[in-house]
C-alpha positions as CSV (number, residue, x, y, z in Angstrom):
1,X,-41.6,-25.2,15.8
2,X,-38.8,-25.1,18.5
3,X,-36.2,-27.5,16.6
4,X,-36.9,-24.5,13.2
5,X,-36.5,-21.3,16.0
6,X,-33.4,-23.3,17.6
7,X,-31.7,-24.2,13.6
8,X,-32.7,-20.3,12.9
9,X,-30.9,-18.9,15.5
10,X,-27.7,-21.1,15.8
11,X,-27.4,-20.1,11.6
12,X,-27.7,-16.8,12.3
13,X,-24.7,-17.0,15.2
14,X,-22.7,-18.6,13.0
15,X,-22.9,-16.4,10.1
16,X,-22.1,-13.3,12.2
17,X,-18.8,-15.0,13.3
18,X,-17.8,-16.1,9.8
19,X,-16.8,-12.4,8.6
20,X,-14.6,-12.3,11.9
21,X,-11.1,-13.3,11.2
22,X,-8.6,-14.6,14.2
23,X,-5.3,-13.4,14.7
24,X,-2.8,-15.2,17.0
25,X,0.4,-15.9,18.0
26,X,3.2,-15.3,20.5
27,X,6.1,-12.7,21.1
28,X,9.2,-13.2,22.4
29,X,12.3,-11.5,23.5
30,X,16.0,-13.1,23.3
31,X,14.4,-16.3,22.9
32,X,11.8,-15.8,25.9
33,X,8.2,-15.4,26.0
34,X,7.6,-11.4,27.1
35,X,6.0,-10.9,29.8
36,X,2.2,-11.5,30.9
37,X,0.2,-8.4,30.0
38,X,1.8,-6.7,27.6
39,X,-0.6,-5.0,25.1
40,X,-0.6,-5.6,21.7
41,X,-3.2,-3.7,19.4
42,X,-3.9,-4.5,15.8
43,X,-5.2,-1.4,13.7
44,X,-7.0,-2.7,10.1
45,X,-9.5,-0.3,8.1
46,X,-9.0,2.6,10.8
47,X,-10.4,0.3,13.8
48,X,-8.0,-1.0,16.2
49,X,-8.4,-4.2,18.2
50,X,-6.2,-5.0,21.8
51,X,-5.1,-8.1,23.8
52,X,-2.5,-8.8,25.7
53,X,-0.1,-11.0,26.0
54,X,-0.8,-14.5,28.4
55,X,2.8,-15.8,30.8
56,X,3.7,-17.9,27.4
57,X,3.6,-14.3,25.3
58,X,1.2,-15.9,23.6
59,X,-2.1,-12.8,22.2
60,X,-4.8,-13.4,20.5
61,X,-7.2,-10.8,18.8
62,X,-10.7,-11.0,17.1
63,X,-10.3,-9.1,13.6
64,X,-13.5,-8.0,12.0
65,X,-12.4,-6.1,9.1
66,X,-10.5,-8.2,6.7
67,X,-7.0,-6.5,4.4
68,X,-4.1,-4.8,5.4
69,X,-3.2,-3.8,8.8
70,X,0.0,-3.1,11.5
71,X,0.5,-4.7,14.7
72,X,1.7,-2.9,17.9
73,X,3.2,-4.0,20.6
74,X,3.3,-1.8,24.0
75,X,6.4,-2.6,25.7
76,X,8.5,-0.5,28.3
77,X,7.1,2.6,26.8
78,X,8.0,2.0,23.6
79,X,5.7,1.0,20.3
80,X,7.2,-0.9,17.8
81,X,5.0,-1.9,14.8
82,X,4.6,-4.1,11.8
83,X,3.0,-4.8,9.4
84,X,0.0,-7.7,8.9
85,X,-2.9,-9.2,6.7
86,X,-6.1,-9.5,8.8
87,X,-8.4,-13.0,6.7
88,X,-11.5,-14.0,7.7
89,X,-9.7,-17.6,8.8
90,X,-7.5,-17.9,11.6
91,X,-4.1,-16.4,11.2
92,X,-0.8,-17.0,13.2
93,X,2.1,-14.4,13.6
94,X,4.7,-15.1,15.6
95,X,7.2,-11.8,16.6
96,X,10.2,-11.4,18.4
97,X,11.3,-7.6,19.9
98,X,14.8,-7.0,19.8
99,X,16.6,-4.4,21.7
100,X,19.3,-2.2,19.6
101,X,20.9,1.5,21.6
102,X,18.0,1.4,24.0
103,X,15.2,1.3,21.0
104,X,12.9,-1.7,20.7
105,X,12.4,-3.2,16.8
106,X,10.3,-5.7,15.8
107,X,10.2,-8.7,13.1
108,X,8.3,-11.8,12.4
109,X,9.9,-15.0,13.4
């Protein structure tokens, strides 16, 4: 009866992580790793998710909704964003922030 609870409830964990998609990566800035704690949000199906970023600028972010989305990234008061697909696997993106007439952009490495 325990060993059928315990298989019951470890399925049931599983399957409500399985519609949950990963999105990871790292951002960088002239070739460096920004700088521990910057925010990055990710906004898919009118929910927005947040990290930050680690000393390596590398964020990771747990994506419920799956489809189109745009990553943000909060950086000396500026907000550059892009453009993303949220999956229900694991998905990298790697960005680097590049500074042009005092204005922050954005791309994907």
């Amino acid at each position: 009866m325990k060993m059928t609870l315990v298989s019951v409830l470890a399925f049931l964990l599983s399957a409500a992580t399985v519609n949950a998609g990963e999105i990871y990566g790292t951002v960088t800035e002239g070739g460096k790793p920004v700088a521990a704690g910057v925010k990055v949000e990710i906004k898919v199906a009118g929910k927005v998710y947040a990290g930050e970023t680690d000393k390596f600028g590398s964020y990771r972010v747990i994506v419920k909704e799956k489809g189109k989305g745009m990553l943000t990234v909060h950086v000396n008061g500026q907000s550059p964003s892009l453009g993303l697909f949220s999956y229900d696997k694991s998905t990298r993106y790697d960005y680097i922030l590049e500074m042009k007439d005092s204005t922050f952009s954005i791309r994907r490495k």
